[in-house]
N, C-alpha and C positions, 0 to 999 in steps of 0.2 A: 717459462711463463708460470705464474705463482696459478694455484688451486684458487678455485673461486671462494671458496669454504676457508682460505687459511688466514688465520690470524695475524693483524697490524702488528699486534705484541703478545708475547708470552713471557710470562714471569712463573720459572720453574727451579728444582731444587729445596722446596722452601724452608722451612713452615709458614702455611699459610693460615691465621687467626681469620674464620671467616663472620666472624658475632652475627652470625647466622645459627638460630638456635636448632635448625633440621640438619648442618652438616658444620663443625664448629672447626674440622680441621681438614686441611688439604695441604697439596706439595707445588700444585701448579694452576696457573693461572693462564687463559687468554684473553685478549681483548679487540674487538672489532668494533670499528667508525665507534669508537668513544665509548663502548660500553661491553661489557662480561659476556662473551662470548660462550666461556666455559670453567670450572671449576672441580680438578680434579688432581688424576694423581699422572702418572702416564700415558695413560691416553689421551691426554691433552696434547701432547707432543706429536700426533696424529694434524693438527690445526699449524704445524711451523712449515710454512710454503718460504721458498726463495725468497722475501720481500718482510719476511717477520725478522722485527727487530727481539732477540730473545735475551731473557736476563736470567743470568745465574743466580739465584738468591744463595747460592753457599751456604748455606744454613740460618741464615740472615730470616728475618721475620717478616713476612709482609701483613701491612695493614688493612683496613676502609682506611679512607684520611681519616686525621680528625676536623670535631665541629667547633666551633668554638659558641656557647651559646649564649655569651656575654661578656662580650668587649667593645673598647673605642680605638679603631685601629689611628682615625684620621689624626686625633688628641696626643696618641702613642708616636706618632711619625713626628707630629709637628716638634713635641719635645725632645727629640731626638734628635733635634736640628737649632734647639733654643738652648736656653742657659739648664742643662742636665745634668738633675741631682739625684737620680734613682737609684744608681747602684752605690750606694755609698752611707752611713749615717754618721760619721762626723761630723761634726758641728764646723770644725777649724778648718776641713774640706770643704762644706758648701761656701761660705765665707770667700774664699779663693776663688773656685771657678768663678763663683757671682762676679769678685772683681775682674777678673781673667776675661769675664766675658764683655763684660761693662765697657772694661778697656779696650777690647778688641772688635768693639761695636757703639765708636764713641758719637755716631748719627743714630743711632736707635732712640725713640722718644719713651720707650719703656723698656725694661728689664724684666722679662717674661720667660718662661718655662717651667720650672718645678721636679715634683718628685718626691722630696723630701721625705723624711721618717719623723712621725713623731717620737718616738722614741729616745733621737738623737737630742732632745731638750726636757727639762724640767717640767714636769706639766702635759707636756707635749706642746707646749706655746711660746714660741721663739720669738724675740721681740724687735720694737721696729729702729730701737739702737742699734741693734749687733750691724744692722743693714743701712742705717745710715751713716755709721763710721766711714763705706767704704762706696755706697753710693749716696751723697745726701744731696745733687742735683737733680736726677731725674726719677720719677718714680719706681717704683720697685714692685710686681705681682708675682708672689710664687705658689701655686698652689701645691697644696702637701700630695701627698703617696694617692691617697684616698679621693683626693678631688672633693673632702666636704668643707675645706679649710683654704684658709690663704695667708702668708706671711707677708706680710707689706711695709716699707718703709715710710718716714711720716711726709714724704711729698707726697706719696700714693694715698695717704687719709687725707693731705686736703685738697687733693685735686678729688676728692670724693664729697667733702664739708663735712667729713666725720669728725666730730669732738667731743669732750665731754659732755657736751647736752645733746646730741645725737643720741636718740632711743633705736635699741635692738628692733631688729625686724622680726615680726610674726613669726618668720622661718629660720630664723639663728640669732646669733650671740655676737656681739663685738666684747672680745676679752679686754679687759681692765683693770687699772691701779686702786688701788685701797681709794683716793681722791677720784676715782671716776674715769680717770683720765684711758684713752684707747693706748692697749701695749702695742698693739702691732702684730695681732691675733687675731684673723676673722673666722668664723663659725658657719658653716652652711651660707642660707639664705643674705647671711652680712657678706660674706664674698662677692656675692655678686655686684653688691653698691660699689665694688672698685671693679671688678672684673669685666662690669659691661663699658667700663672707660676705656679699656686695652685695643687698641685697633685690629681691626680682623686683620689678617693674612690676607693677598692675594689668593685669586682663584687659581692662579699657577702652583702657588705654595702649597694651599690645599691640595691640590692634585699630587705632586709632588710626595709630599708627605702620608699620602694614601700609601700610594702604588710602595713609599719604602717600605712603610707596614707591611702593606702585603707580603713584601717580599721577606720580609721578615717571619710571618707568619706561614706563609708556606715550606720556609728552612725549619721550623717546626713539625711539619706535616701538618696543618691546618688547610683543609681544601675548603673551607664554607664556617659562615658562622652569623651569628645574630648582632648587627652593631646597635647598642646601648641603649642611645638618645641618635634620631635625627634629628635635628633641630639644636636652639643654643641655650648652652648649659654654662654659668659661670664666667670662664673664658677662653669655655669651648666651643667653636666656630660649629658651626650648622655643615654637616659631613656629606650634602645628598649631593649641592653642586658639585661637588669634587668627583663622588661617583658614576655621576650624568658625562663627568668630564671622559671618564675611564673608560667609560662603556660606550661613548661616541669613538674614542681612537684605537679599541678591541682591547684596550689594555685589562681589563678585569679579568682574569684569569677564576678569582671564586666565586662561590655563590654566597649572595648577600642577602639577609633579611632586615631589614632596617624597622625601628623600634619610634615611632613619632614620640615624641618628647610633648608628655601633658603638664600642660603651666600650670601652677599648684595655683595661682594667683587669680587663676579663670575657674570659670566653673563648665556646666553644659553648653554653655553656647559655643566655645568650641569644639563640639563632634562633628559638627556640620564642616568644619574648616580638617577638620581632620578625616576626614572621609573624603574629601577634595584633593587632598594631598595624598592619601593611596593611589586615588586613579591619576593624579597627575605626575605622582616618583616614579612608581611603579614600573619598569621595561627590561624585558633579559633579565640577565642573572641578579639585577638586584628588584627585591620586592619590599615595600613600605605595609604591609599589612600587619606592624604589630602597635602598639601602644603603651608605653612606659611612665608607668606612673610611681616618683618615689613616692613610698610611705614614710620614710624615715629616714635617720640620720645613721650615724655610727657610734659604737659602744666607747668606741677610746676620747670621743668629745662628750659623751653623755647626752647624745641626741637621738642616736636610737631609741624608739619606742617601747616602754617598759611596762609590762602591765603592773609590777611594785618598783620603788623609786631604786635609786642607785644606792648606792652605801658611798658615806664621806669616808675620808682617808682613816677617820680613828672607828671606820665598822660600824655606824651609827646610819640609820634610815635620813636620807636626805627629802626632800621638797622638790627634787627634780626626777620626773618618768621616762623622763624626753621629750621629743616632737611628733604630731601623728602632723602630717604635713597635711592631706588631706581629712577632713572632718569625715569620721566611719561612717555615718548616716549617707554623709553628699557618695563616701567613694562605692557604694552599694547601689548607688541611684545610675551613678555613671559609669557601672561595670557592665551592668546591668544593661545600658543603652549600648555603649559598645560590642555589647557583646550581640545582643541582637542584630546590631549591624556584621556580624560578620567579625571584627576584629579579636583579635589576641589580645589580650591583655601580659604585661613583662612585669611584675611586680617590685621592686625592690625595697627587702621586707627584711631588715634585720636583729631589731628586737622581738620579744614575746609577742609585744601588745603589733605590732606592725601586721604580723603576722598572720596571727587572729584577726585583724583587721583583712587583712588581702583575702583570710583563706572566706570568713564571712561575706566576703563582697562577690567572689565565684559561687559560694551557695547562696546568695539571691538571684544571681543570674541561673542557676541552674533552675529556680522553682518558678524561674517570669519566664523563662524564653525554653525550658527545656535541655534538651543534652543537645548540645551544637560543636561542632569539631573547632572549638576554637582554639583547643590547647593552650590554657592560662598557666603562667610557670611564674614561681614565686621564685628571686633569686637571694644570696648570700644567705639566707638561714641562721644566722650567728648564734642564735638563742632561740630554742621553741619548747613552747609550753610542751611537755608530754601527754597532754589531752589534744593538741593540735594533732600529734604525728600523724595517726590511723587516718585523719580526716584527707588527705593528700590522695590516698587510696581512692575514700570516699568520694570525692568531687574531680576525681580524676584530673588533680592538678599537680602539676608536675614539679620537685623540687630540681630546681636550676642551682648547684655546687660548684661554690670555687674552694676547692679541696686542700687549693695551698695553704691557706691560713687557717687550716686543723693542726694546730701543731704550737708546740710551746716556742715562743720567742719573747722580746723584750715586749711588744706593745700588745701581748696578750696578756706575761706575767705581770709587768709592770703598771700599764695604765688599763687591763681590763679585769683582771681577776679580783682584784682587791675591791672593786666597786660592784661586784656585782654578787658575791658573797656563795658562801659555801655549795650549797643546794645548786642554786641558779646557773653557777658555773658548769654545773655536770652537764645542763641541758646544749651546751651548744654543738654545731656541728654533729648533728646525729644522724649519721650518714647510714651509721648499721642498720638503728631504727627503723630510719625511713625504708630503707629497701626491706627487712625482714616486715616491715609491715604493707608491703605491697606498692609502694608509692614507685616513681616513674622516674627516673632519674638522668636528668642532663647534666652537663658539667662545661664551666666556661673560665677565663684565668681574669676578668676586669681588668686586662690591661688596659693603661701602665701604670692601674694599682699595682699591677703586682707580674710577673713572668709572663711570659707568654707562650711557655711551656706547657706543654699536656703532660710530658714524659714527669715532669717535677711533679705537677697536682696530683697525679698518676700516683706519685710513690709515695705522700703524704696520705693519701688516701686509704691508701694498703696500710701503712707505716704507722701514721700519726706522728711521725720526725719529720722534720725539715731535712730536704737532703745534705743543706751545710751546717747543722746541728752539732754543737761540738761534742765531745764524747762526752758519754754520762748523761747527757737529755732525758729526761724520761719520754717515754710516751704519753701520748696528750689522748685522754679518754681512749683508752684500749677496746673498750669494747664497741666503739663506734668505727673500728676497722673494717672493712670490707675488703674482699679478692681482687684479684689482678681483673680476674674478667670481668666482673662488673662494673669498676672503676672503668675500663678497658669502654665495655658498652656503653657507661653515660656519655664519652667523650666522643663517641659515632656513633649510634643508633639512637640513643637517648636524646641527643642536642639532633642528630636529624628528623627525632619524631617533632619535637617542639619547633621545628624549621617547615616543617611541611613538606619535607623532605624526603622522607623514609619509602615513600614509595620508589625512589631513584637513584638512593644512596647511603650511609652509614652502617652497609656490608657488603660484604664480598657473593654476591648471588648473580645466578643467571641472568642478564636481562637488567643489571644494575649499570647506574656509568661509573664509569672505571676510573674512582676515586679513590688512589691506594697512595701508604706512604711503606715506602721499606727503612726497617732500623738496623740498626748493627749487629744486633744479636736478637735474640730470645727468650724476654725479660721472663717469660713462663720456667725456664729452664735453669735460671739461677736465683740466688735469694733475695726475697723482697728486699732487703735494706743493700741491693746494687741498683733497683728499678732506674731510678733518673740517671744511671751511668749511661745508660742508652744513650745513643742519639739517633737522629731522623739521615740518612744516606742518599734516599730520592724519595719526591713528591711526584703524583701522576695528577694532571686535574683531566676527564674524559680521556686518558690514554695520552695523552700528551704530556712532557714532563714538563714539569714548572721549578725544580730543583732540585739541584744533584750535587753534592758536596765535594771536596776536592779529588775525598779518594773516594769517590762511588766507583 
């Protein structure tokens, strides 16, 4: 008969990383009814009764999970099930699958999924010939890497009535020939003139496509994270039935913060609709209490928001800033209302001008409503003013880091350095900044922009390489490097502060639930440029595993 005192589970042998800043390392771990029992070294092994399942960590590293504090897991699954073009940037590879799939789905009314690189075209703008050579019956929607773009073929413009006399929308760009004419290139806001044509998925598919994410994401070690946009983005399906779906059949395994998606195209009238919808999502493990308002576009289409213009290809100041999607006057009025009610605000703020826009709209909230726990987090960061940095500290707003795209590659060298000019380029991604100047740091991977790896973001962060970086890379702004630990922290304690979380999760403490991932080794003990050789071995969500690899 087991001890009443003894432990469901122990996890011993370790090291144990506890980002716990009163005890940061340990050997051994217990776990009782879902939560931390104990955290020590050998006299933990005092708590192994008959009925404790115990695990050798062998020198193996145990974690917190991680958090992920800005992704689209539903959008991630579905494509991953559609015509998928992510890991690849071939041009004469996407071309195949597309027909590969066309072919192999010749009752489908559209030709849907994505991924793409811009990188892998001229421009970054692939046009709607390449795609009608090989589908020119039925229409074609594929949105790029980024989700602010969309390649479409020319059934897909006129089942839209895009043409030469069609005028851009307020919020993007339809790209064009010298005579006017649409390439087959859409921009932001013009995506969505075809994208709202695309027929949803069932609610089975959506569920489906969840629960693969998830599982996807917890083969990462991801125990919890912040999903993006609730609501529809483009022709991306509204994620909450799907999780209503999960959490009626016990399938949600994480814990979820869901981000309501603000229509740039409304104004205040719907807060009231969106404070209806907290109390109405809201059950278990997923909660709807944040609010996602893009401010802007992306640097490599020249929509991100710029407080000076881009530079044209010959280095000369252009006529374009970008896009502030929301007008900074309205998004200070409505930050402001939100935030008195309670809500988070999720910024996504990737130019200078974007930025300063989000960080001014939390200091008017702070000077109308006071200091209110709402944890507003600014995400991607790509470009920020150096007079922003300190202010992060100041208004206690948290930078939200997707750390993978700190690093030289094609669609930074090629389609973003050159247009943003000498100076301005130093500014992005200033991760060191931000932390030596006191700022709060989450970290999230935007997939399936991009990995959905921590271990990778993890080691771009320390690094400033990409892990598949060919030799000779330089490093991409050296002194915006930060430690293993702290990358370590944004990715659990940082992303569980901004979850509302931190009181139950994103370390390893007495009294926390017993949210651990174990990795193969112990990236602390060998050198940064191995960090992402790691891999994740088991995930625990509450003491219960949710995945174990083949040789766990």
């Amino acid at each position: 008969m087991s001890h009443p005192q003894a432990a469901d589970l122990v996890l011993t042998g370790g090291p144990v990383h506890t980002v716990d800043p009163a005890r940061s390392r340990a050997t051994a771990v217990a776990v009782r009814g879902g939560r931390i029992a104990a955290v020590g070294h050998d006299e933990v092994h005092e708590l192994i009764g008959p009925s404790t399942e115990v695990v050798d960590l062998a020198g193996k590293l145990l974690l917190p999970g991680f958090q992920d504090a800005h992704v689209h897991p539903q959008g991630a699954g579905l494509e991953l099930g559609l015509c998928h073009l992510g890991d690849t940037v071939d041009p004469a590879e996407y071309l195949r699958r597309i027909k590969a799939y066309a072919d192999e789905h010749p009752d489908v009314e559209w030709i849907t999924g994505g991924g793409w690189s811009m990188e892998a075209f001229p421009g970054g703008t692939p046009t709607a010939a390449l795609l009608d050579a090989i589908v020119p019956d039925r229409p074609v929607f594929l949105p790029n890497r980024d989700h602010h773009g969309a390649w479409v073929n020319t059934r897909a413009l006129e089942r839209a009535g895009i043409d030469a006399r069609t005028p851009d929308p307020a919020d993007g760009r339809i790209e064009r020939d010298t005579d006017g004419n649409p390439t087959g290139m859409l921009q932001e806001g013009a995506a969505n003139v075809v994208g709202r044509l695309v027929p949803d998925p069932t609610l089975e598919e959506q569920t489906a496509a969840l629960l693969r994410a998830q599982a996807v994401l917890h083969s990462y070690g991801v125990t919890a994270w912040q999903d993006a946009i609730i609501g529809t983005y483009t022709n991306m399906t509204d994620p909450a039935p799907a999780y209503h779906a999960a959490l009626a059949d016990g399938l949600l395994t994480a814990r979820v913060v869901g981000a309501l998606w603000w229509d740039r195209g409304r104004g205040a009238e719907q807060i009231p609709e969106l404070a209806a919808l907290r109390k109405e999502l809201s059950r278990g493990r997923f909660q709807a209490t944040t609010v996602k308002i893009m401010q802007d576009g992306i640097a490599e289409n020249h929509t991100a928001a710029m407080l000076d213009p881009y530079l044209t290809g010959c280095g000369c100041a252009s006529d374009n800033s970008g896009i502030s999607f929301v007008e900074p006057a309205e998004l200070r009025k409505y930050v402001t209302e939100l935030d008195a009610l309670g809500f988070q605000v999720h910024f996504h703020a990737l130019g200078d001008r974007a930025v300063r826009e989000a960080l001014d709209a939390v200091e008017a909230a702070r000077a109308a409503n006071g200091w209110r726990d709402t944890r507003h987090h600014l995400a991607h960061l790509q470009v920020v003013h150096p007079d922003d940095v300190p202010r992060f500290r100041a208004l206690c707003a948290t930078a939200n880091i997707q750390a993978l795209w700190a690093a030289h590659e094609p669609q930074m060298d090629e389609l973003t350095l050159p247009f943003l000019g000498a100076e301005r380029g130093t500014w992005q991604y200033p991760f060191g900044d931000l932390l030596r100047a006191g700022a709060t740091l989450a970290a999230g991977s935007d997939w399936p922009v991009s990995s959905p790896d921590p271990l990778a973001a993890i080691h771009v962060a320390v690094n400033r390489i990409a892990p598949t970086a060919p030799d000779g890379t330089g490093v991409f702004l050296p002194e915006q490097r930060i430690d293993l630990g702290a990358a370590i922290a944004a990715y659990t304690a940082g992303s569980a502060y901004v979850n509302h979380l931190d009181d139950t999760t994103g370390s390893i403490a007495v009294g926390k639930l017993a949210d651990l991932v174990v990795l193969d080794r112990d990236p602390f003990a060998g050198p940064p440029e191995e960090i992402a050789t790691a891999r994740v071995l088991q995930t625990f969500v509450e003491g219960r595993r949710v995945y174990a690899a083949d040789d766990a």
